[in-house]
Structures are given as C-alpha cells and as structure tokens.
C-alpha positions in Angstrom: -30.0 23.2 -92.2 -33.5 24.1 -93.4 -35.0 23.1 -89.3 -33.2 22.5 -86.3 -33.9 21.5 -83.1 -34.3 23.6 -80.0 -35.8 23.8 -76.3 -38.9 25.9 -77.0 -41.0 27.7 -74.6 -44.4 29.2 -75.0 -47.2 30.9 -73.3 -50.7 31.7 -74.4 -52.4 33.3 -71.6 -51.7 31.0 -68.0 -50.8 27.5 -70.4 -46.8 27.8 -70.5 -45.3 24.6 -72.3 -41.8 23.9 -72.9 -40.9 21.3 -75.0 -38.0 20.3 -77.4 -39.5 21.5 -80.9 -38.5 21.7 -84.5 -38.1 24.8 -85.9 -37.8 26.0 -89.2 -34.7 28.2 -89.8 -36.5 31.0 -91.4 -38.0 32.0 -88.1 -34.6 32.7 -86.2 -35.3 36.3 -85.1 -33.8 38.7 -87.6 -31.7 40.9 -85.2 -28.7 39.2 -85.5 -26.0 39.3 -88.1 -24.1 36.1 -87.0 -25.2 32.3 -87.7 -24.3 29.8 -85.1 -23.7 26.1 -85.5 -23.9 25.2 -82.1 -22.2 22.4 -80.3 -23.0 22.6 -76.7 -25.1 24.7 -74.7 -25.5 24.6 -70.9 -27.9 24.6 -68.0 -27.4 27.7 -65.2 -29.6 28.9 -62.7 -31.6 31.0 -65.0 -32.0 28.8 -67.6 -33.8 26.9 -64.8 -35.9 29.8 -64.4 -36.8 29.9 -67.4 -37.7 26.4 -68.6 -39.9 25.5 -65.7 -41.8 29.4 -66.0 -40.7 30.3 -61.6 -39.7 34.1 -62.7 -40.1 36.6 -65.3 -36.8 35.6 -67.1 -38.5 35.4 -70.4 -39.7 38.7 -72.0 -40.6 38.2 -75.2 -42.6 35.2 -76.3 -42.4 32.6 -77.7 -39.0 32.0 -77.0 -35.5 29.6 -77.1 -34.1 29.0 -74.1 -30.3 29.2 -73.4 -28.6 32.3 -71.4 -25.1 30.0 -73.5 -24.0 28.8 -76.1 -20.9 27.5 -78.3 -19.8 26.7 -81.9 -19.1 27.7 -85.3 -19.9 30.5 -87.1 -22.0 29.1 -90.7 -22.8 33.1 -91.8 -22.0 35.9 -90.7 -22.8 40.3 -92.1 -20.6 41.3 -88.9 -16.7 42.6 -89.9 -15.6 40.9 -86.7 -16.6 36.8 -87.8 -16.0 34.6 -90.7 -17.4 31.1 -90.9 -15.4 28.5 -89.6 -14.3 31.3 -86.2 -15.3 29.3 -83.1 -16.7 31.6 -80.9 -18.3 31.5 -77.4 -21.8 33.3 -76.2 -22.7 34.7 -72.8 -25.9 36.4 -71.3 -26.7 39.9 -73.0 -30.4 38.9 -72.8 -30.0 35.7 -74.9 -32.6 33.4 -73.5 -34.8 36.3 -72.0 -35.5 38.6 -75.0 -33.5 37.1 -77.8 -34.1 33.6 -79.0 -31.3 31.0 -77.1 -28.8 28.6 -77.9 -30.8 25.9 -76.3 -30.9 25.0 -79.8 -28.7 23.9 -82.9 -29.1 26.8 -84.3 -28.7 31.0 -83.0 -28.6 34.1 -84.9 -27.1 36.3 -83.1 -25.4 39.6 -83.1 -21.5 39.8 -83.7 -21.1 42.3 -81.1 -22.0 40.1 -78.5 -19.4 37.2 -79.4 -15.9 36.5 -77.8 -13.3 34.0 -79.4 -13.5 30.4 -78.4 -10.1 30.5 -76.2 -7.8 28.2 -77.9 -7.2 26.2 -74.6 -10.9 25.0 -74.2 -13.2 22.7 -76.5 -17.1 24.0 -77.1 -17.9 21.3 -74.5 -15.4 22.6 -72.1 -16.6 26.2 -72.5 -20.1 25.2 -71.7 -19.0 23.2 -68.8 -18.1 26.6 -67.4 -20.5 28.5 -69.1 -22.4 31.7 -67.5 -21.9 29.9 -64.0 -18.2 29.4 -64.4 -17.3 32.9 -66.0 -19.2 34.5 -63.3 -17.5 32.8 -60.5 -14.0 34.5 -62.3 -15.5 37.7 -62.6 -15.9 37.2 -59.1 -12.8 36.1 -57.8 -11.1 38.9 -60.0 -13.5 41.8 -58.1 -11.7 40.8 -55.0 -8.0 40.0 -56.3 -9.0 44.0 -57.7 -9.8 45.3 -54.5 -6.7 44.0 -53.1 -8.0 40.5 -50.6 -5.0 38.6 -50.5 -4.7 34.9 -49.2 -2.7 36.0 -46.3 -5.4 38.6 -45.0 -8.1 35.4 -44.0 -10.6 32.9 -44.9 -13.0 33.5 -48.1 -16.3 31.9 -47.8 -18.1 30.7 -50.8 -21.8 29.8 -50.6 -24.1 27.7 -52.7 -20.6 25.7 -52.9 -22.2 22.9 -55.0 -23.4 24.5 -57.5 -21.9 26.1 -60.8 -20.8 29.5 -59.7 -19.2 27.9 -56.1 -17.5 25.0 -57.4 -15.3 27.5 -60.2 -14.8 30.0 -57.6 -13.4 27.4 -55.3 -11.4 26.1 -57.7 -10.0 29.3 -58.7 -9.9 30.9 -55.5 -8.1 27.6 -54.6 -5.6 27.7 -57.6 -4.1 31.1 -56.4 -3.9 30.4 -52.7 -6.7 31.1 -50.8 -8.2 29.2 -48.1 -11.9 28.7 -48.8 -14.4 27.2 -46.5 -17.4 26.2 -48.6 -21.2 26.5 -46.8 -23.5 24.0 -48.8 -26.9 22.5 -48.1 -25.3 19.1 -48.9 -22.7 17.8 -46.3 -22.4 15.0 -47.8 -20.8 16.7 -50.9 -17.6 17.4 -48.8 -15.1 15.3 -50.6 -16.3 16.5 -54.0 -15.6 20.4 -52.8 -12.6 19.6 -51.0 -11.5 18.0 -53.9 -11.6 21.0 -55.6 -9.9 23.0 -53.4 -12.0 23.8 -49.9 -10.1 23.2 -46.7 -13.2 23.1 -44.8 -17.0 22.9 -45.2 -19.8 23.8 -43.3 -24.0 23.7 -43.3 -25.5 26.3 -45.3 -28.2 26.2 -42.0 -25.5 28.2 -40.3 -26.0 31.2 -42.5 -29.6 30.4 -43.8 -31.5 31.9 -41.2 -32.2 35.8 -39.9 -29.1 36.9 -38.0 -27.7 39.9 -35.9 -26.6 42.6 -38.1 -22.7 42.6 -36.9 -21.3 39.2 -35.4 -17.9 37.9 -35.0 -15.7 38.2 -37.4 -14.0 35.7 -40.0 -14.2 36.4 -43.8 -11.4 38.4 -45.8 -13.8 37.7 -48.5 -17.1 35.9 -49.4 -18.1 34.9 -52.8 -22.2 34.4 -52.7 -24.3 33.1 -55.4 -27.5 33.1 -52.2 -28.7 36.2 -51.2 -31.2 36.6 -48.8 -30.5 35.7 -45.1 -26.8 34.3 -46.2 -25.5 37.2 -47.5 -26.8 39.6 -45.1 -24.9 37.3 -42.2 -21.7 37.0 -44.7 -22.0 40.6 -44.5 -22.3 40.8 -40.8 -19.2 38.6 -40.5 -17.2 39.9 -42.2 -13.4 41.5 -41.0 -12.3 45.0 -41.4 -12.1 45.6 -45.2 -13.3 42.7 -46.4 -15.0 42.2 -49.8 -18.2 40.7 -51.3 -19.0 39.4 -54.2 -22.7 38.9 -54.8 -23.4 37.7 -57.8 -26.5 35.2 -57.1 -30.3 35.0 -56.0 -30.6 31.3 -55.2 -32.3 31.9 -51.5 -34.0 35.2 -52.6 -33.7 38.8 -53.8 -34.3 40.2 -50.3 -31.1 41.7 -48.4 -32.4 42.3 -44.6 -29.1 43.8 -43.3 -28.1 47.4 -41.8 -25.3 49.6 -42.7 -23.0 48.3 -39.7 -20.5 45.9 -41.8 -20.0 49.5 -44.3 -19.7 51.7 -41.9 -18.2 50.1 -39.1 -15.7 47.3 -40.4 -15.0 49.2 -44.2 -16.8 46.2 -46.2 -17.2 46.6 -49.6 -20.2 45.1 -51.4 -19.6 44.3 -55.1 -21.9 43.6 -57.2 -21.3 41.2 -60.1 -23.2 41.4 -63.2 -22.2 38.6 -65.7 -25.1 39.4 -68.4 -24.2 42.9 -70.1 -20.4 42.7 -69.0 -17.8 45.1 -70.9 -15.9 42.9 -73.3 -12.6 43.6 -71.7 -14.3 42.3 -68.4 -15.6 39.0 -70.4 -12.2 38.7 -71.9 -10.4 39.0 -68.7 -12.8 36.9 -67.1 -12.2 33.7 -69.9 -8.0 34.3 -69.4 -8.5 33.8 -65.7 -10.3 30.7 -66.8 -8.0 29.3 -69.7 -4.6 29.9 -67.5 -5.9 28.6 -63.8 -8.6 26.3 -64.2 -7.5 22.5 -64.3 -9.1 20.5 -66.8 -9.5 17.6 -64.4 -11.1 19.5 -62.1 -13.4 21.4 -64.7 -14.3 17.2 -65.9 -15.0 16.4 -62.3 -17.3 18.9 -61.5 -19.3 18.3 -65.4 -22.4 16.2 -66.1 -23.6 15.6 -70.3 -27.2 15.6 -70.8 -29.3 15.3 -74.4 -30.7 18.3 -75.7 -34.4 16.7 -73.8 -32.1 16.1 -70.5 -32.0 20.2 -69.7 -36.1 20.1 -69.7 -35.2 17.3 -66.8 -32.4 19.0 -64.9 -34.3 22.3 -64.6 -36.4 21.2 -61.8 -33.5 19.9 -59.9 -30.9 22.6 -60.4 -33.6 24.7 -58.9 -33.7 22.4 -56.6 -30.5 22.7 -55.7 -29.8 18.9 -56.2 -27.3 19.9 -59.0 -23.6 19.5 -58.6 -21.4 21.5 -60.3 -22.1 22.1 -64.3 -24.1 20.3 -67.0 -23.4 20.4 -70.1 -26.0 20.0 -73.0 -24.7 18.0 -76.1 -27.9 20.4 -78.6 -27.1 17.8 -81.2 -28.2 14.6 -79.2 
C-alpha cells in the first residue's frame, strides 16, 4: 500500500483541522519496527480529546489520531512478530506523540504489542478497546485488594459510557451487585441489561458534598472525577476500594483525608496507557474468559473511518452509549 487513509490532525499556530487525509506511506514515523494492517480502530474518551483539539492530548504535530488499534502485522524488524501475527495495540502514547491507528496503516514498535486473544475478532477487540481493558484493570485492582461481592454494593459512574458498561458487565459476571449513577435515566434497561441491579442520577453525586457521609460502597469504579469521586470517596464503608481511572467531570479532587484515615479507603489509581505487559495481559484474559459476546455486541456501535470525526463531539458529550467501533477501511 503505497497511501492509506487516516484521521489526520494538524495545527499551524491557533487553525487546528482534522480531517480524514491520505497519506503517503513513506511518512509513517520511523520509530517503529512493526507494520500494521489495521482492521478496526476505536473511539475512547481521549481520542475525543483529541480530534475536536479540548486538551493537550496531542504532543507532537502533525499527528494520527487513535489511542487503538487492531490487525495484522505486513513487516516487521522486531524478534517478537512475524507478518500474518494478529496483534492488538493500546495507549503507550499512540495518538498523543506517536502517529495513531486512526488509520489503515501504523508503524509501530514491537514492544508495545500484545497477541490478538484467540477468542475475540479485530472488531471485537476494538469494541472493548482502551475503554473496555481499563474497566478490567479496574475490576481486577479491587478483586486484588480483596472487595468481595458479599462485603456490599460497588458503584460504577459514567455507567453509559465505555469504561462503565465493561466494568458492569464484568463486575456483574463474577457476582457483584452494581448500582450504576448515569446522567441518562432513560438508559436504565440498557445498563441493567448488562448487569446493574439498580440505577440512579449522576445529579446525586455531581455536585460539592460533605467530606464523610453515610455509608454504602464496598467499592466504586469511577471513570468522573471531580465532585463524583470526591463524594464516592466520602461514602464509602470501612475498607472500601476505588478505582479511579477517568476525568470525564474534571481533574479536580475537592475531598479531605477523612474516608483514608477514618473508614481505611484505599484510592487506586488506574493507569491504562504505560501498563506493565503482565498487567495488559491479565487485563485481556479477564476479558476473553468473562465477558459475553452478546453483551459486548449490545453495548457496540460501527462507524466509517469519517464517522469517528462525528462521534467525537458527542462522546464528549456524553451522548455516547457504550463502545464504537471504527471499520478504518470504510
């Protein structure tokens, strides 16, 4: 393939533009010693970012978007990949500093590869994609620190979105009883379909709060921030742990040191982008053994490789449910 075709992103003093663009494949950056045929990529949170230029995601310019990416190896100077492996790629400042697989094409570097897992498709891997693998990541940190289902309630907020809807689903899967806090009500049947016995208004949590209140959560997996997780924090029972792993209300954290101190809470924090590979690998056998394929379909939207310029505003929005895929090749 002497071009392909990729979501491109530019900016010359203040004019940003991204656009879908055809690139010639001599220009794929030269630090990387893998070729990519890519099949799917996917839209996250930061990808969002990104494409519509609302945070310094992007480092180096000009640049491909696409924090994901799945396909087939086509060449490869790393003693780890063949062509013909099908391999999987998350974060490690694709997207940001390194050109994306928001494209149909990557060069990347070996090292930051994991197998395709045999029991998922590219499309299937993108449907979970940075969004799903952090949610497992997530629900490991507190099956690590020992929150079992019998020991209460785990909250998940931004519950509609990518990260919430895999966590519930997971979380779900091995017993827990999830209440799900959403800014869209009426999305109730589709997260109780995936597992939430209960859902409530993100307004509940969304606002300043006291710094200890009553509590409920054995354990709160929040892709928010902000206000929410300082008042996930303040309810929280003794010993309980939190997963942060998300910035969708804000970077700001406006809590004391009560819920530490006073009820033993543990804050973890969950970084998805420069993950050891055992913790990736972990992560994607969570995935491959206990989440169901129905499930992962019902929660998945395909767009065109022009659809993700289109669903950025909205998943920023927050008027995205669950994952979208990107078919780079239509």
């Amino acid at each position: 393939m002497s071009a392909f075709n990729a979501v491109f992103l530019s900016k010359d003093n203040d004019t940003f533009n991204a656009r879908v663009e055809s690139i010639d494949a001599s220009r794929l950056p030269e630090a990387g010693d893998v070729t990519v045929a890519l099949d799917y990529s996917t839209l996250n949170f930061k990808d969002g970012l990104a494409i519509c230029n609302k945070s310094p995601v992007v480092r180096a310019w000009p640049m491909v978007a696409g924090i994901d990416g799945a396909g087939t190896v086509v060449e490869s100077a790393h003693p780890k990949w063949k062509p013909g492996d099908k391999v999987v790629l998350n974060g490690f400042g694709v997207g940001e500093t390194h050109w994306g697989c928001l494209a149909q094409r990557a060069k990347l570097k070996g090292d930051w590869l994991v197998p395709l897992p045999p029991a998922f498709t590219a499309r299937q891997a993108m449907a979970i994609g940075t969004a799903g693998y952090t949610a497992a990541l997530a629900v490991l940190a507190l099956a690590k620190q020992g929150v079992e289902p019998v020991q209460g309630e785990i909250l998940v907020t931004g519950a509609a979105g990518g990260v919430g809807s895999v966590a519930i689903a997971l979380l779900a899967r091995r017993g827990y009883t999830v209440v799900a806090s959403t800014g869209r009500v009426n999305e109730a049947g589709y997260l109780k379909s995936l597992g939430a016995a209960e859902v409530i208004d993100r307004a509940a949590l969304g606002a300043p709060g006291k710094p200890m209140q009553r509590e409920r959560w054995a354990g709160v997996v929040d892709s928010a921030g902000s206000h929410t997780l300082a008042n996930a924090l303040a309810q929280c029972k003794y010993n309980a742990v939190v997963a942060a792993c998300g910035l969708a209300q804000g970077m700001d954290l406006a809590t004391s040191v009560a819920p530490f101190i006073l009820r033993g809470v543990l804050l973890a924090g969950i970084d998805s982008v420069y993950a050891s590979h055992a913790r990736r690998e972990a992560a994607w056998a969570c995935l491959a053994a206990e989440l169901d394929p129905a499930l992962l379909e019902s929660m998945t939207a395909e767009v065109p490789l022009a659809g993700a310029l289109e669903a950025a505003p909205r998943i920023l929005a927050g008027q995205v449910r669950g994952r979208i895929v990107v078919n780079v090749n239509s």
